[in-house]
C-alpha positions in Angstrom: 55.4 128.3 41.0 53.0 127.5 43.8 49.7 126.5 42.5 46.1 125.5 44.0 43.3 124.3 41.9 39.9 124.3 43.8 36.8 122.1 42.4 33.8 123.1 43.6 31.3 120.7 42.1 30.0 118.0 44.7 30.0 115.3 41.8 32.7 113.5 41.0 31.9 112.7 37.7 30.8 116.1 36.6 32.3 118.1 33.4 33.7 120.6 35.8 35.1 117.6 37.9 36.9 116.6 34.5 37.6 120.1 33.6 39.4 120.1 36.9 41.0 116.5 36.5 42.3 117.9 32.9 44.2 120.8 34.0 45.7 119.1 37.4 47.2 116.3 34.7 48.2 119.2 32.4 50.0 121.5 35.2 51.7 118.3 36.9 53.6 117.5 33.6 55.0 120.8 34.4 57.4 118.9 36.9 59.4 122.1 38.0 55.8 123.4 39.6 54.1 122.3 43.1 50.4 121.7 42.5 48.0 121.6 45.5 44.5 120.1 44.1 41.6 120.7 46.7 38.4 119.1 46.2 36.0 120.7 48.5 33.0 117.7 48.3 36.1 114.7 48.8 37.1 116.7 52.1 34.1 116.8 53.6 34.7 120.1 53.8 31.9 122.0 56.1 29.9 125.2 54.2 28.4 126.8 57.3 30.2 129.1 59.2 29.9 127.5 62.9 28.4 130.5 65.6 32.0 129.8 67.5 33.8 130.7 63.6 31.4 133.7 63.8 32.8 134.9 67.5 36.4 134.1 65.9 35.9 135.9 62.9 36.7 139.7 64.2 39.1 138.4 66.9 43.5 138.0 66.2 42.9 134.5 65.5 39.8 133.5 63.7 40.8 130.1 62.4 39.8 127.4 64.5 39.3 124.6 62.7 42.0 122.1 61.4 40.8 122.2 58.2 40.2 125.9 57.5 43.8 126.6 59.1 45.4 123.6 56.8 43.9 125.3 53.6 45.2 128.9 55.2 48.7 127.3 54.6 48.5 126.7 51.6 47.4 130.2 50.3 50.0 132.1 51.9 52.1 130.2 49.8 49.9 130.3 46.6 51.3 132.5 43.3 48.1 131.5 41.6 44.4 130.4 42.1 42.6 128.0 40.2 38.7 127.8 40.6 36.8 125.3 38.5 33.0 125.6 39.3 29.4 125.2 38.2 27.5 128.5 38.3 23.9 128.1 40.1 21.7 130.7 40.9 23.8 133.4 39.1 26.5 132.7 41.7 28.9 130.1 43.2 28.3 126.8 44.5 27.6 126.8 48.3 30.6 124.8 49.2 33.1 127.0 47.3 31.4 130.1 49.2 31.6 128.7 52.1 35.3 128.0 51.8 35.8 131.5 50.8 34.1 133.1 53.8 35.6 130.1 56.3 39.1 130.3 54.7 39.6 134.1 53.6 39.8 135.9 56.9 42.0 138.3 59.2 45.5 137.3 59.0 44.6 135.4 55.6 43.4 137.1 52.8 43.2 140.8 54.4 45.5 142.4 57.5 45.0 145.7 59.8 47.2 148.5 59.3 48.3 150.6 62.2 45.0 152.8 61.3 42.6 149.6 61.6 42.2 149.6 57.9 41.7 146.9 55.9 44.8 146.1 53.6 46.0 142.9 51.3 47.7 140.3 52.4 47.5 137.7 49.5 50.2 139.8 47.8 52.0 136.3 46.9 49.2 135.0 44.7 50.0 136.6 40.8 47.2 134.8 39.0 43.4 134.2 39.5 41.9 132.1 37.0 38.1 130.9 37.4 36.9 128.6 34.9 32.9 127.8 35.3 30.2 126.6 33.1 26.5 128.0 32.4 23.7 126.7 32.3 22.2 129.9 30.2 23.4 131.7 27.3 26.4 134.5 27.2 23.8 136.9 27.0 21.3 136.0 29.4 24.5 135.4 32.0 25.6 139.1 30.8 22.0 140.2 31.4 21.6 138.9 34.9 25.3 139.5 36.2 27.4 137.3 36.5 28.5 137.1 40.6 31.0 134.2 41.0 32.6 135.8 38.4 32.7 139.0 40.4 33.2 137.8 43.7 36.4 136.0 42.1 38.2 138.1 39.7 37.1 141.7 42.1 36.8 141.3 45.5 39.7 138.2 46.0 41.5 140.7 43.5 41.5 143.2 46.6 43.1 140.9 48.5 46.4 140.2 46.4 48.8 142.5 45.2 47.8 145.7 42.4 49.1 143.4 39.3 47.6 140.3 39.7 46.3 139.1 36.3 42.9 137.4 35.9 41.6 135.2 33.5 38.2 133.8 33.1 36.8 130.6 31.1 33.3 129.5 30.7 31.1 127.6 28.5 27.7 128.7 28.2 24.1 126.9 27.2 25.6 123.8 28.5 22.9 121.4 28.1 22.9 122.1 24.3 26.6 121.8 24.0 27.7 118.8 21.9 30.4 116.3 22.8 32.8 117.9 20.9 32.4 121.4 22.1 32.8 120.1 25.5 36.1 118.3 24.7 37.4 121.3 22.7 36.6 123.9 25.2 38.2 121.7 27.7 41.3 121.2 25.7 41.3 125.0 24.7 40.9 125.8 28.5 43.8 123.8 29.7 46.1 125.1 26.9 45.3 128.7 27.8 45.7 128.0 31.4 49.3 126.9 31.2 50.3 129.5 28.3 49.2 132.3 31.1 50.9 130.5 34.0 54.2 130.9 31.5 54.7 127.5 31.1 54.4 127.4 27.4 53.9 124.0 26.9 51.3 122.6 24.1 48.7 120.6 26.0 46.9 117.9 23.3 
């Protein structure tokens, strides 16, 4: 199985960065699986959509840039999508938005049938799995809505085939959380991850 595992905290000693760190080691014992890890703040990589991307964008061939086109690559090879994240502002961090609307284009994540509508073209990618911590409560989260969680699981899920399976982590209140609950949700999380991937191996 083919699968990328996107950080999209700029710190590199964050909880999500170690969230991130723990299921790459636990997926990598897996030896039989390729792993692509893509930390979004170690590349550099640019948020803004350039005006020349913006021209691109509803032309054949909107990827112009090495590193949008490099990532490209490896999505059309993806079976399943790992996103590790802090929410902010209700939503996702700017990098990992920006990498969606840079990377996620014509020819990429959506095609053009004969009719000029939009159809999916991610059909090789089986699994989305976001995994994001709060700030707020479960409830105030569920109050506000929660739209990285949205913009991941339902509108990328448009993009891949019909039965693609989701699955979504997140610890809440985090600034109250203890030591312990940070290490057990993180142990938890990477168990669950590999037990939906079908790897079935304990992770301690």
């Amino acid at each position: 199985m083919n699968i990328v595992v996107v950080l999209g905290h700029p710190s590199a000693d964050s909880y999500c960065a170690a969230i991130f760190d723990g299921i790459i080691g636990a997926l990598e014992s897996q030896r039989a699986h390729s792993i692509t890890a893509i930390r979004l703040a170690d590349e550099k990589f640019t948020t803004a959509i350039s005006a020349a991307e913006h021209a691109a964008y509803e032309t054949a061939t909107p990827l112009i840039s090495d590193e949008t086109r490099r990532h490209a690559e490896v999505l059309k090879q993806a079976e399943a999508l790992i996103f590790v994240y802090p929410t902010w502002w209700s939503g996702l961090p700017a990098q990992l938005k920006g990498w969606l609307e840079r990377v996620f284009v014509l020819g990429v994540a959506f095609r053009l049938n004969d009719n000029n509508k939009i159809r999916p073209n991610l059909q090789n990618v089986r699994h989305i799995i976001g995994v994001s911590t709060y700030g707020s409560p479960w409830r105030y989260v569920k109050l506000i809505n929660d739209n990285g969680r949205r913009t991941l699981t339902r509108a990328i899920r448009a993009s891949t085939d019909l039965r693609m399976r989701t699955m979504w982590c997140g610890i809440y209140a985090l600034d109250t959380c203890t030591a312990e609950e940070r290490r057990k949700f993180l142990t938890d999380t990477t168990t669950k991850i590999v037990n939906r991937l079908g790897l079935k191996t304990s992770v301690s």
